[in-house]
CHARMM internal coordinates of N, CA and C (Angstrom, degrees):
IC EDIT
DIST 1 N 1 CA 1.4423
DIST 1 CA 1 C 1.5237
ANGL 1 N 1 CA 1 C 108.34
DIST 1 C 2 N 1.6005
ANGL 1 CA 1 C 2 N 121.06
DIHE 1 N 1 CA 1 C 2 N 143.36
DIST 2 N 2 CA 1.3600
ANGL 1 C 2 N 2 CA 104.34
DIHE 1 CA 1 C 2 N 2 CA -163.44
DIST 2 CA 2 C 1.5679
ANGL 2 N 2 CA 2 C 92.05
DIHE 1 C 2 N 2 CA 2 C -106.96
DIST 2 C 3 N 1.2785
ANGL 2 CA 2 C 3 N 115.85
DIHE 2 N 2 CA 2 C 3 N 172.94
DIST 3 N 3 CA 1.6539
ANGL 2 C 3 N 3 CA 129.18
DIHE 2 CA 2 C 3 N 3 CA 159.70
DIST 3 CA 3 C 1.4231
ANGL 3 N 3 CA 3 C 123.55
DIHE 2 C 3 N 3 CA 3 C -16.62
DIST 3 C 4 N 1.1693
ANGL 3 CA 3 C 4 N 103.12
DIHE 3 N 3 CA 3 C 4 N -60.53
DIST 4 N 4 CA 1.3258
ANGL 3 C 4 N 4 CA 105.96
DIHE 3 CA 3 C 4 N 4 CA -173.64
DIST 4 CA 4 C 1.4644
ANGL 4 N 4 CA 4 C 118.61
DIHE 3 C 4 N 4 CA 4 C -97.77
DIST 4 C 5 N 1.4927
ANGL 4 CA 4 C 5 N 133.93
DIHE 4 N 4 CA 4 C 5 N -13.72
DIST 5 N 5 CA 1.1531
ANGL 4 C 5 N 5 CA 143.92
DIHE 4 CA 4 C 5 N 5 CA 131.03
DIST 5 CA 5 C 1.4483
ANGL 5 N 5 CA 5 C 110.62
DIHE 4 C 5 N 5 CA 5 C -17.11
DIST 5 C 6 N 1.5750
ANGL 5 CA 5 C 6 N 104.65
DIHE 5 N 5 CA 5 C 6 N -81.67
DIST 6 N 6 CA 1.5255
ANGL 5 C 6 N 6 CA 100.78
DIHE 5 CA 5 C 6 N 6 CA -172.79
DIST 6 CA 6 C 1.5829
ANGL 6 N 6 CA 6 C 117.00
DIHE 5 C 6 N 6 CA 6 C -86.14
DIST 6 C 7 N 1.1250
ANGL 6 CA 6 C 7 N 116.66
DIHE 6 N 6 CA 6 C 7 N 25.26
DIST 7 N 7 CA 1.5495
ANGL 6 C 7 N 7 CA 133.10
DIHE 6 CA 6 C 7 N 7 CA 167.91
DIST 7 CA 7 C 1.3907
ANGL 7 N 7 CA 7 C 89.44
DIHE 6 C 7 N 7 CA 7 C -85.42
DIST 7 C 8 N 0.7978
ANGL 7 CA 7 C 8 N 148.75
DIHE 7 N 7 CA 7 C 8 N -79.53
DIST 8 N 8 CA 1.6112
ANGL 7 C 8 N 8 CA 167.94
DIHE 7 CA 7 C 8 N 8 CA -124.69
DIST 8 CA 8 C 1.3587
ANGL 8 N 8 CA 8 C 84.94
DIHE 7 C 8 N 8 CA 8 C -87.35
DIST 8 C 9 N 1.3761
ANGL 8 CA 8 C 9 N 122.29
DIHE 8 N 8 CA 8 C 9 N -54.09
DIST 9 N 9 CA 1.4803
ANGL 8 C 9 N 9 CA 107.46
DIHE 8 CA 8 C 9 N 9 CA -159.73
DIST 9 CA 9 C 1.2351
ANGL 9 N 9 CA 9 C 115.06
DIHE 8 C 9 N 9 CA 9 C -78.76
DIST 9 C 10 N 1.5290
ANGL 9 CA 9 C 10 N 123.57
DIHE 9 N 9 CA 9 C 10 N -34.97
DIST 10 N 10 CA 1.6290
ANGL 9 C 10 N 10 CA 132.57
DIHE 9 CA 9 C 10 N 10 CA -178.44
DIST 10 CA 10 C 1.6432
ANGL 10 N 10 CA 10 C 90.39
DIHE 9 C 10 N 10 CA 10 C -65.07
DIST 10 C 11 N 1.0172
ANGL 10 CA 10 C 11 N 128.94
DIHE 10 N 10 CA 10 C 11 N -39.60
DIST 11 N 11 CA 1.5935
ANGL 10 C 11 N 11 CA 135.60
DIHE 10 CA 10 C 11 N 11 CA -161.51
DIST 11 CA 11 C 1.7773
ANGL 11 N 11 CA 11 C 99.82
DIHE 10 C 11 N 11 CA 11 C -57.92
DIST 11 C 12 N 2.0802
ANGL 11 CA 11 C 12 N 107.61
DIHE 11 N 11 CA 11 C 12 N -54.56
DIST 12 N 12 CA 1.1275
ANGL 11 C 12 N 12 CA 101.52
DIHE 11 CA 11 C 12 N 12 CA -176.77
DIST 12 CA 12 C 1.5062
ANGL 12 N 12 CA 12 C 123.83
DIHE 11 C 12 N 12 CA 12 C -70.89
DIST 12 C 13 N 1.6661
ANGL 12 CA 12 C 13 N 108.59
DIHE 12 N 12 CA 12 C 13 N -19.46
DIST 13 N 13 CA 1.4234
ANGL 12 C 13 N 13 CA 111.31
DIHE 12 CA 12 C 13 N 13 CA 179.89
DIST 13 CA 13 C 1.7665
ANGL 13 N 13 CA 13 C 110.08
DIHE 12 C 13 N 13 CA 13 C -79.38
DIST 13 C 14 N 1.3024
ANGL 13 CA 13 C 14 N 117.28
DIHE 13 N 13 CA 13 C 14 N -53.54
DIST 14 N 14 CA 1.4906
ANGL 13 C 14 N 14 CA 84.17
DIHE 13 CA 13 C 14 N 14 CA 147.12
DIST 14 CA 14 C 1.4206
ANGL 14 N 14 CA 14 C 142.16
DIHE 13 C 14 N 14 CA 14 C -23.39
DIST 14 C 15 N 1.0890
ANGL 14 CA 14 C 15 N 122.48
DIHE 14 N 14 CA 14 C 15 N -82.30
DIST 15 N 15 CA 1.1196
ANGL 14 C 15 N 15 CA 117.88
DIHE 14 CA 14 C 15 N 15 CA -172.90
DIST 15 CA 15 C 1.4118
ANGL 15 N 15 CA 15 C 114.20
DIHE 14 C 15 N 15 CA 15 C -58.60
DIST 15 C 16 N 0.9393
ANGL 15 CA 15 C 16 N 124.61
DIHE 15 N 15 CA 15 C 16 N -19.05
DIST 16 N 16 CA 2.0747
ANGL 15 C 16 N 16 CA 121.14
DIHE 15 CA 15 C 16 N 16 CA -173.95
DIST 16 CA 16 C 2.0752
ANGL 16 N 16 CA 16 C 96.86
DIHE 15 C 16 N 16 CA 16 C -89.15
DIST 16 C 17 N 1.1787
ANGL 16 CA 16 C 17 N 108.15
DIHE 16 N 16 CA 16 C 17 N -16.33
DIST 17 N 17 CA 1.5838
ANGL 16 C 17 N 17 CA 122.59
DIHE 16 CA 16 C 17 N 17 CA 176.99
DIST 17 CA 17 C 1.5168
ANGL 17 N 17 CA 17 C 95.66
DIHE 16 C 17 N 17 CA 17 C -75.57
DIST 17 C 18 N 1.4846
ANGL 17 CA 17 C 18 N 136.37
DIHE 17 N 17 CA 17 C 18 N -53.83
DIST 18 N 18 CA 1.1182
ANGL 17 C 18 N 18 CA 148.06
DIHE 17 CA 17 C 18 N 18 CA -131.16
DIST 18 CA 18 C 1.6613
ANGL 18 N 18 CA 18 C 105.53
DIHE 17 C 18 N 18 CA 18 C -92.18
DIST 18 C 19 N 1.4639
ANGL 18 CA 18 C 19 N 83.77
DIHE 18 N 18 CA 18 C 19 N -42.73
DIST 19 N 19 CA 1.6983
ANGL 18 C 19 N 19 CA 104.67
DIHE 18 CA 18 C 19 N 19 CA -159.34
DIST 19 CA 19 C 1.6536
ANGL 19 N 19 CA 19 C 93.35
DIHE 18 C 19 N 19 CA 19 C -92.58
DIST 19 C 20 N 1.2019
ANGL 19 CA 19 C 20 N 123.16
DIHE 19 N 19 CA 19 C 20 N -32.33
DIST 20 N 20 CA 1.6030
ANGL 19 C 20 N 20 CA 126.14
DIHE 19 CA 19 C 20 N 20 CA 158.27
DIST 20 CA 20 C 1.5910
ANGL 20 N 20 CA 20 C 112.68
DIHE 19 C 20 N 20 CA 20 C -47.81
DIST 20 C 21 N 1.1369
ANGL 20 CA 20 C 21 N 100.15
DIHE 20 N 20 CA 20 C 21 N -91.33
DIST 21 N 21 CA 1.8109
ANGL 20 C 21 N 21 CA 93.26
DIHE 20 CA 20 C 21 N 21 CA 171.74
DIST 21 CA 21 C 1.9441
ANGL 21 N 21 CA 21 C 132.60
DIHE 20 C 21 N 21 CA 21 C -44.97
DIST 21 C 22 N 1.1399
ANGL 21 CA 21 C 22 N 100.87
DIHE 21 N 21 CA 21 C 22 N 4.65
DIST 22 N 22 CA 1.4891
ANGL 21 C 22 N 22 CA 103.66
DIHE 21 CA 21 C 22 N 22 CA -169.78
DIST 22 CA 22 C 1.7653
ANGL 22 N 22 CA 22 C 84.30
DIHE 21 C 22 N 22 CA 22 C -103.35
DIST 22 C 23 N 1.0928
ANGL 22 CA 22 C 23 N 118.61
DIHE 22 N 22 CA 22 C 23 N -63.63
DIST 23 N 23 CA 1.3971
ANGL 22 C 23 N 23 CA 134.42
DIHE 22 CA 22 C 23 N 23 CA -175.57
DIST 23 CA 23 C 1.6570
ANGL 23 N 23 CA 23 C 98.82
DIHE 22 C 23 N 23 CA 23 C -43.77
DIST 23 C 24 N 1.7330
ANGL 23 CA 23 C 24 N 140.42
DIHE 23 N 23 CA 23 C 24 N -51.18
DIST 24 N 24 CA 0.8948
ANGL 23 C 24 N 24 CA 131.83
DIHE 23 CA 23 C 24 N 24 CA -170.38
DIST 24 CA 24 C 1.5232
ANGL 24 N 24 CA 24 C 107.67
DIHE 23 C 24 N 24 CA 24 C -88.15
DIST 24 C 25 N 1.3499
ANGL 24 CA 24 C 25 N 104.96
DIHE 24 N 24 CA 24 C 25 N -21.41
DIST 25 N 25 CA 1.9125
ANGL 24 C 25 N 25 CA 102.82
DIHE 24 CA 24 C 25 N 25 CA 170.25
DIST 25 CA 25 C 1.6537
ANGL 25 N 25 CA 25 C 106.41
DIHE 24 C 25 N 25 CA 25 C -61.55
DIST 25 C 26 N 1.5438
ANGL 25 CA 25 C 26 N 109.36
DIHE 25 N 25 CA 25 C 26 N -65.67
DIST 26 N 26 CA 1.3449
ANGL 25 C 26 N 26 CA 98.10
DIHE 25 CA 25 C 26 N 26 CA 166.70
DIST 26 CA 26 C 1.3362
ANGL 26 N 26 CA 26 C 166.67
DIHE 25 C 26 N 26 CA 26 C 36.99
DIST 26 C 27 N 1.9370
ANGL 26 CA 26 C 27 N 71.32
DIHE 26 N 26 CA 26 C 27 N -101.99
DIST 27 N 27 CA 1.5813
ANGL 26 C 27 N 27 CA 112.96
DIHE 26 CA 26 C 27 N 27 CA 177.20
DIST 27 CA 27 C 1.9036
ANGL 27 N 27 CA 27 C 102.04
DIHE 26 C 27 N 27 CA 27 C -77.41
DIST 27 C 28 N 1.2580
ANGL 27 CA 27 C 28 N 106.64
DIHE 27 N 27 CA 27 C 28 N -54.30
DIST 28 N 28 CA 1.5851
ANGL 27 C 28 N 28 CA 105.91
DIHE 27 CA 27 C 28 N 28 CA 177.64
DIST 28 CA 28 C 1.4101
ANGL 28 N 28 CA 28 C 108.66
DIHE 27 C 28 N 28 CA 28 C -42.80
DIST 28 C 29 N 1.7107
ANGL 28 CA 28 C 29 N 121.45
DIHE 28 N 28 CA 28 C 29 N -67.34
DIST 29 N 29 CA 0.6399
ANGL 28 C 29 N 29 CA 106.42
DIHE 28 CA 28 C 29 N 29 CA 178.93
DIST 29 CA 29 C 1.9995
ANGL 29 N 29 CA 29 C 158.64
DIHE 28 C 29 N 29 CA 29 C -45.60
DIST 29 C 30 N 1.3181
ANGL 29 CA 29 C 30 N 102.46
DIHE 29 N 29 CA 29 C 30 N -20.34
DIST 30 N 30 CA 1.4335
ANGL 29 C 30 N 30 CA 147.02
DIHE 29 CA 29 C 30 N 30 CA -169.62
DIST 30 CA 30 C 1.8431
ANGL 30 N 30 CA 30 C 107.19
DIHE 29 C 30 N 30 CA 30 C -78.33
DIST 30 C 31 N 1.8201
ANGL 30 CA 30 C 31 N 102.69
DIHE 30 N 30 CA 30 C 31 N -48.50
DIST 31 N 31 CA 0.8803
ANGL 30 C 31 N 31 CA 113.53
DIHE 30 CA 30 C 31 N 31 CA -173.83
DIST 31 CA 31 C 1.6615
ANGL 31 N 31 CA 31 C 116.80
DIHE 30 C 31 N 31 CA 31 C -92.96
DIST 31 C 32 N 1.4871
ANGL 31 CA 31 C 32 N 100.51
DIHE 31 N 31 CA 31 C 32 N -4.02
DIST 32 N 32 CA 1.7061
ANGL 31 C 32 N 32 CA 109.88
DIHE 31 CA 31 C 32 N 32 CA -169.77
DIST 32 CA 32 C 1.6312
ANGL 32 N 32 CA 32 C 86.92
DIHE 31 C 32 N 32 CA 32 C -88.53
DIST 32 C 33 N 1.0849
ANGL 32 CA 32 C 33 N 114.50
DIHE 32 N 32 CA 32 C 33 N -54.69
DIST 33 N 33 CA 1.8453
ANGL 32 C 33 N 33 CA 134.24
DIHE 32 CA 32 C 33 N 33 CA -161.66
DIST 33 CA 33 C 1.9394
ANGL 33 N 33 CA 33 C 80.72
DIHE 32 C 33 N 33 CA 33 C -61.71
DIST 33 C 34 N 1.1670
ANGL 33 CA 33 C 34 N 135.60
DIHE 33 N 33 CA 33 C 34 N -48.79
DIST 34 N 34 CA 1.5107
ANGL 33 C 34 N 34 CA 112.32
DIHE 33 CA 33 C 34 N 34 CA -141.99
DIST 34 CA 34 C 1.8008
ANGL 34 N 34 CA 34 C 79.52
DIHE 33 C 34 N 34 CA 34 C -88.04
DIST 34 C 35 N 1.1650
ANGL 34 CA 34 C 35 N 128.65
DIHE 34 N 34 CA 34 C 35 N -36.66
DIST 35 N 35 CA 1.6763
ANGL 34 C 35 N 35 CA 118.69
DIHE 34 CA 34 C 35 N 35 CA -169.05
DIST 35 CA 35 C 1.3165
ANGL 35 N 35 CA 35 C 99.00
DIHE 34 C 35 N 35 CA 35 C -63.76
DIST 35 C 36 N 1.5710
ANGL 35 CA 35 C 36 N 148.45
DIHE 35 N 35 CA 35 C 36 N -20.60
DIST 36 N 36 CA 1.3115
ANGL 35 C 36 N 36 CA 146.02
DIHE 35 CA 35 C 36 N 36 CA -143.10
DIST 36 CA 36 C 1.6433
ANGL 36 N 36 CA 36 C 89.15
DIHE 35 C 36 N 36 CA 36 C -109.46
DIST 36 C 37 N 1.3983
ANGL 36 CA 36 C 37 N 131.15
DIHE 36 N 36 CA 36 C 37 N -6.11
DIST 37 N 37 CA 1.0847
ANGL 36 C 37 N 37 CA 107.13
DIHE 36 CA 36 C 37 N 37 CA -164.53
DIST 37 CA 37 C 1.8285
ANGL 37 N 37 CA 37 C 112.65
DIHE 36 C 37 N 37 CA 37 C -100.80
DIST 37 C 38 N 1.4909
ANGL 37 CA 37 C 38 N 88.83
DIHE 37 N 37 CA 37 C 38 N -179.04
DIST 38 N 38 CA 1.8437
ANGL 37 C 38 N 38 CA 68.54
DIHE 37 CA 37 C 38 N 38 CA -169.16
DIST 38 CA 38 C 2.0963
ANGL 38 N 38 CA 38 C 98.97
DIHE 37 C 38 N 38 CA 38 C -98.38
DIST 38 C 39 N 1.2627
ANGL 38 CA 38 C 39 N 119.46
DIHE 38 N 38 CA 38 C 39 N -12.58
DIST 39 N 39 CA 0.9752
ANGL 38 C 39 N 39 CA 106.85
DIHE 38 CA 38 C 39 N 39 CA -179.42
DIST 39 CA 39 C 1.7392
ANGL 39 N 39 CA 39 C 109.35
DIHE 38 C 39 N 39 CA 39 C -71.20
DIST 39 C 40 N 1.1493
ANGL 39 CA 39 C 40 N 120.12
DIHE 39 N 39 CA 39 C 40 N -33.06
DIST 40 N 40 CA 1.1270
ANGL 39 C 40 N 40 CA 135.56
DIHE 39 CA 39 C 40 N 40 CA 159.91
DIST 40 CA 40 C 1.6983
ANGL 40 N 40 CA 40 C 107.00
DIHE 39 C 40 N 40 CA 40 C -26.78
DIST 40 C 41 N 1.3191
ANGL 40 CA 40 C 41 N 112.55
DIHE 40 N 40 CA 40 C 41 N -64.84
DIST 41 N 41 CA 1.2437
ANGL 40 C 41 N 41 CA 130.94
DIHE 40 CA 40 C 41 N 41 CA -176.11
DIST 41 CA 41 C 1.0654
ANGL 41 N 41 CA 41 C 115.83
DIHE 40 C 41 N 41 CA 41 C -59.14
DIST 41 C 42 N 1.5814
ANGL 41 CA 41 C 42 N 126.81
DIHE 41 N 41 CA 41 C 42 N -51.67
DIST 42 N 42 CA 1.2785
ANGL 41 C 42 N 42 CA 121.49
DIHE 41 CA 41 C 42 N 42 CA 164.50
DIST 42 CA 42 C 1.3631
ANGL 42 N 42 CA 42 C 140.24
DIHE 41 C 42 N 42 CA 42 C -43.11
DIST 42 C 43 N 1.7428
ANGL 42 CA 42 C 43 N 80.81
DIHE 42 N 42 CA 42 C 43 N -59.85
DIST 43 N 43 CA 1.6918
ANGL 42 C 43 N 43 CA 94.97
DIHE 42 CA 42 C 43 N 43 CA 170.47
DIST 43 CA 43 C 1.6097
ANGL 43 N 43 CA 43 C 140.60
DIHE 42 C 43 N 43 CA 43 C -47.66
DIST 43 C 44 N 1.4421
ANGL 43 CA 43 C 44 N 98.94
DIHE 43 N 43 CA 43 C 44 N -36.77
DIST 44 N 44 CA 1.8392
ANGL 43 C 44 N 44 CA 109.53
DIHE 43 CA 43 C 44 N 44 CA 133.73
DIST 44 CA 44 C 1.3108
ANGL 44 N 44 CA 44 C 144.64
DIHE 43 C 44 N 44 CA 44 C -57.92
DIST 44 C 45 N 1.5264
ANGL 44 CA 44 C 45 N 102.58
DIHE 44 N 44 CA 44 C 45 N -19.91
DIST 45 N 45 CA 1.4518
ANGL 44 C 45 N 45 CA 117.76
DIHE 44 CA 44 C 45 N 45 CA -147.52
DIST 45 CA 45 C 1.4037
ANGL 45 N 45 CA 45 C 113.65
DIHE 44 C 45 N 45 CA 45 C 25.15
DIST 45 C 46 N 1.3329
ANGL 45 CA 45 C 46 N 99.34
DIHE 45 N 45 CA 45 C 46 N 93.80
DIST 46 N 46 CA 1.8029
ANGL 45 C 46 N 46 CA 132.88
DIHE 45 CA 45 C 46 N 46 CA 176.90
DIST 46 CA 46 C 1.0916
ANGL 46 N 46 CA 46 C 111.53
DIHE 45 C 46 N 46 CA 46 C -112.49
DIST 46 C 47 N 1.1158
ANGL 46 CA 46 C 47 N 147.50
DIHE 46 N 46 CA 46 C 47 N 120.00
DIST 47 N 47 CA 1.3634
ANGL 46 C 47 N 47 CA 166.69
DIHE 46 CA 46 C 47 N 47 CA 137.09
DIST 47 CA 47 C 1.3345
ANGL 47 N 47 CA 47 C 127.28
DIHE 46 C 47 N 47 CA 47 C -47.76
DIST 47 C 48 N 0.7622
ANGL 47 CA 47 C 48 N 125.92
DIHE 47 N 47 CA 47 C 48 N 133.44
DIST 48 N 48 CA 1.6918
ANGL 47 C 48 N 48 CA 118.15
DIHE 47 CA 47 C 48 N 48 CA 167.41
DIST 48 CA 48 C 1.2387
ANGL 48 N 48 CA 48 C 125.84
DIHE 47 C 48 N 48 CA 48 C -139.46
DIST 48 C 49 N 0.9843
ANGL 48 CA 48 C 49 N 98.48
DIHE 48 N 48 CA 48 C 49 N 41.49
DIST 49 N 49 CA 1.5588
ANGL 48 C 49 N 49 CA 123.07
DIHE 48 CA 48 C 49 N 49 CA 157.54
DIST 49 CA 49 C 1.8224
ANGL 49 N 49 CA 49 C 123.77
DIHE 48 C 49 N 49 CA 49 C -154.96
DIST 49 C 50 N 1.0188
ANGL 49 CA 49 C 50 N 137.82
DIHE 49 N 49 CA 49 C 50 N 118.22
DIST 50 N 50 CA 1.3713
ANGL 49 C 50 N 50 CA 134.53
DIHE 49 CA 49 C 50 N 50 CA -179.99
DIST 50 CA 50 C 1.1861
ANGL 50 N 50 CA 50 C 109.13
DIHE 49 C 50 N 50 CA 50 C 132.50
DIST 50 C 51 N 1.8480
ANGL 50 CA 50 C 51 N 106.71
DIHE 50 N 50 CA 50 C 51 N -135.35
DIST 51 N 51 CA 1.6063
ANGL 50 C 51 N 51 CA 100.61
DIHE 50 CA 50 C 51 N 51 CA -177.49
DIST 51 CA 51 C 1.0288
ANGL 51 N 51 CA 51 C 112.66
DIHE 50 C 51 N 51 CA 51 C -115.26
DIST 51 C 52 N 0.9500
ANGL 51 CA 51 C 52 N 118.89
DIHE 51 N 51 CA 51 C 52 N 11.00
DIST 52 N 52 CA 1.7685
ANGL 51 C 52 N 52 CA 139.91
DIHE 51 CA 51 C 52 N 52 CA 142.95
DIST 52 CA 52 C 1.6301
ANGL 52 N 52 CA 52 C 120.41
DIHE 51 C 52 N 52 CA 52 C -35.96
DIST 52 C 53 N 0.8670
ANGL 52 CA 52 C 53 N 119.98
DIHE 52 N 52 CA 52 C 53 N -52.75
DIST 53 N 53 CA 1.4374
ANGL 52 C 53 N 53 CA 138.31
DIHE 52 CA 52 C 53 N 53 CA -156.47
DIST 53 CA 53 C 1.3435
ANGL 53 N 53 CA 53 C 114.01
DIHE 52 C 53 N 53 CA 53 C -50.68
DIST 53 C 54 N 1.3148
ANGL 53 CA 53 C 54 N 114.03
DIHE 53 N 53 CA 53 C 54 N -65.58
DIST 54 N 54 CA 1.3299
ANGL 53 C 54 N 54 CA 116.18
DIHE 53 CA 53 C 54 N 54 CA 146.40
DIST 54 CA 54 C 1.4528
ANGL 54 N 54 CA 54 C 140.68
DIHE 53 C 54 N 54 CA 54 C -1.83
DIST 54 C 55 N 2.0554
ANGL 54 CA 54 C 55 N 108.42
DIHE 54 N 54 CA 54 C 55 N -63.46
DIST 55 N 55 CA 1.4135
ANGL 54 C 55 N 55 CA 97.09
DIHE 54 CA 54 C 55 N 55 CA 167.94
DIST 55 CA 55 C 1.3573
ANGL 55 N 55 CA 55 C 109.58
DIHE 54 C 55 N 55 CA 55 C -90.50
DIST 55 C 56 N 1.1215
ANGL 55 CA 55 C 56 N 116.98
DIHE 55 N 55 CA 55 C 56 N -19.38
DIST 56 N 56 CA 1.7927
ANGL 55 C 56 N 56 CA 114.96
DIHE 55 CA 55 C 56 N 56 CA 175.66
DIST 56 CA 56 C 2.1591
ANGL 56 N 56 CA 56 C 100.41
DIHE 55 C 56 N 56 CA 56 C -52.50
DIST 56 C 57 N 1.0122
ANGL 56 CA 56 C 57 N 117.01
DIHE 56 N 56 CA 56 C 57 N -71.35
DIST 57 N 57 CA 1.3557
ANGL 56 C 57 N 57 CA 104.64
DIHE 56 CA 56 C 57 N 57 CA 163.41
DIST 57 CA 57 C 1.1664
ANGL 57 N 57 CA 57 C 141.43
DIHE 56 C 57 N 57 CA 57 C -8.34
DIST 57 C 58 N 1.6916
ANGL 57 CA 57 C 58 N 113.06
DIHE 57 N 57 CA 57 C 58 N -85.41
DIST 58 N 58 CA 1.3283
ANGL 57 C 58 N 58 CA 137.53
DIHE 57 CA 57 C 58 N 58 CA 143.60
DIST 58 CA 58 C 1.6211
ANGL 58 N 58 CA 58 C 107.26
DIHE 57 C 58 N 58 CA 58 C -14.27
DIST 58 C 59 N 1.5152
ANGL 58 CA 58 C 59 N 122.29
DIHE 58 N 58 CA 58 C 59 N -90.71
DIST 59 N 59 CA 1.5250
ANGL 58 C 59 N 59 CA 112.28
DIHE 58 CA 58 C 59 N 59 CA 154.67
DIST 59 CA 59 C 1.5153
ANGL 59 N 59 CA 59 C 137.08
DIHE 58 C 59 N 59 CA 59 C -0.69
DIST 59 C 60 N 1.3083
ANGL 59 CA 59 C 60 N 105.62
DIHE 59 N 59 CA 59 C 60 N -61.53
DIST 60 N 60 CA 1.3649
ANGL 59 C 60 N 60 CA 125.88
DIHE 59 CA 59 C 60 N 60 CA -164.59
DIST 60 CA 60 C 1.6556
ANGL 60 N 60 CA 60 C 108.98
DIHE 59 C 60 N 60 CA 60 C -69.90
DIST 60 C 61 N 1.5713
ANGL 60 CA 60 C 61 N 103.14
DIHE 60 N 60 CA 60 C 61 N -38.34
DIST 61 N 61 CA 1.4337
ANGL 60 C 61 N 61 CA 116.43
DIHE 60 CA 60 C 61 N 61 CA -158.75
DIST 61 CA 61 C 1.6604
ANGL 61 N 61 CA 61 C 85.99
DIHE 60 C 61 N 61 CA 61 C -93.21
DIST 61 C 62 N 0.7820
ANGL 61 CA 61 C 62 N 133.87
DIHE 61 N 61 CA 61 C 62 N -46.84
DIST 62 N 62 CA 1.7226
ANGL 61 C 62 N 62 CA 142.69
DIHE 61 CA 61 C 62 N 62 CA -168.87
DIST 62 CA 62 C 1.6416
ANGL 62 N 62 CA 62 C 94.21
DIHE 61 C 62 N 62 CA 62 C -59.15
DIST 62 C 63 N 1.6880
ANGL 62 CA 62 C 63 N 122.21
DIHE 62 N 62 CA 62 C 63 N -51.75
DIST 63 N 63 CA 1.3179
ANGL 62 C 63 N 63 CA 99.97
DIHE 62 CA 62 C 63 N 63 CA -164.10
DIST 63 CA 63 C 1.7258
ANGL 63 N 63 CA 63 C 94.08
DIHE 62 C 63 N 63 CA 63 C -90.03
DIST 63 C 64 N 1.4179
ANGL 63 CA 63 C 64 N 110.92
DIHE 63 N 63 CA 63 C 64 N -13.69
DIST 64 N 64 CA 2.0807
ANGL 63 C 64 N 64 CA 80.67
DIHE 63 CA 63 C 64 N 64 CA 168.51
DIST 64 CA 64 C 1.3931
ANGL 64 N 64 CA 64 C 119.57
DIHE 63 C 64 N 64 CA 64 C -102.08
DIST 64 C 65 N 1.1124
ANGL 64 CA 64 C 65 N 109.96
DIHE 64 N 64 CA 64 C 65 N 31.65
DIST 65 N 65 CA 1.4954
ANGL 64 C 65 N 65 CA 107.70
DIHE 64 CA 64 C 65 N 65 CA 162.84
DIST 65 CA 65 C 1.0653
ANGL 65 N 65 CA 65 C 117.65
DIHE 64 C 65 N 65 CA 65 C -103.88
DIST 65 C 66 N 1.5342
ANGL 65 CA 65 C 66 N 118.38
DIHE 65 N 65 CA 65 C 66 N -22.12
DIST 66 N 66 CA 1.3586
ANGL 65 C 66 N 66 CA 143.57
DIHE 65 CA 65 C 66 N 66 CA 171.02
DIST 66 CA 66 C 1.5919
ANGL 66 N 66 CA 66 C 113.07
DIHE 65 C 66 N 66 CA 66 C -68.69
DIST 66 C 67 N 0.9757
ANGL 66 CA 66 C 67 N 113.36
DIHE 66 N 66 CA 66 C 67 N -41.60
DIST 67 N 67 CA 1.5811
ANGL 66 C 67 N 67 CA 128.93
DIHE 66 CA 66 C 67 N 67 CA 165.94
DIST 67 CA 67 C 1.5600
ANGL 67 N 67 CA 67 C 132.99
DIHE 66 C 67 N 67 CA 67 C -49.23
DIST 67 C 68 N 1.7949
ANGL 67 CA 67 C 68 N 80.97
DIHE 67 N 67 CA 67 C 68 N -46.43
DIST 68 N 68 CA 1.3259
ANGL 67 C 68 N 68 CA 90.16
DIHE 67 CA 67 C 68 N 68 CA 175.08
DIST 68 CA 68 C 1.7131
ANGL 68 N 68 CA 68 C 136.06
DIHE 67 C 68 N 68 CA 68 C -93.10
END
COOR INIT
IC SEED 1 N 1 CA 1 C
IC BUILD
């Protein structure tokens, strides 16, 4: 394999490494911020405090696992 062959190639695996983890930071991020919000909360009517809590949880964990 010559120089610039595998220049090119470490170059593209970088970048498909890079652009992978940016895309799943993202996405985490996007999906942490929309569960934290309170319209979010409403719109379920989620609670977070009482005897509620429970399915607000359940919820929470279902749509970021789903996310991810």
């Amino acid at each position: 394999m010559s120089s610039t062959t595998s220049t090119r190639y470490n170059f593209l695996i970088i970048f498909f490494v890079a652009l992978g983890s940016f895309t799943y930071g993202f996405n985490s991020a996007i999906s942490g911020s929309v569960l934290g919000l309170s319209s979010f909360l409403d719109y379920f009517n989620l609670t977070t405090s009482g005897p509620g809590v429970s399915k607000a949880t359940r919820l929470s964990a279902a749509a970021a696992s789903s996310a991810a």
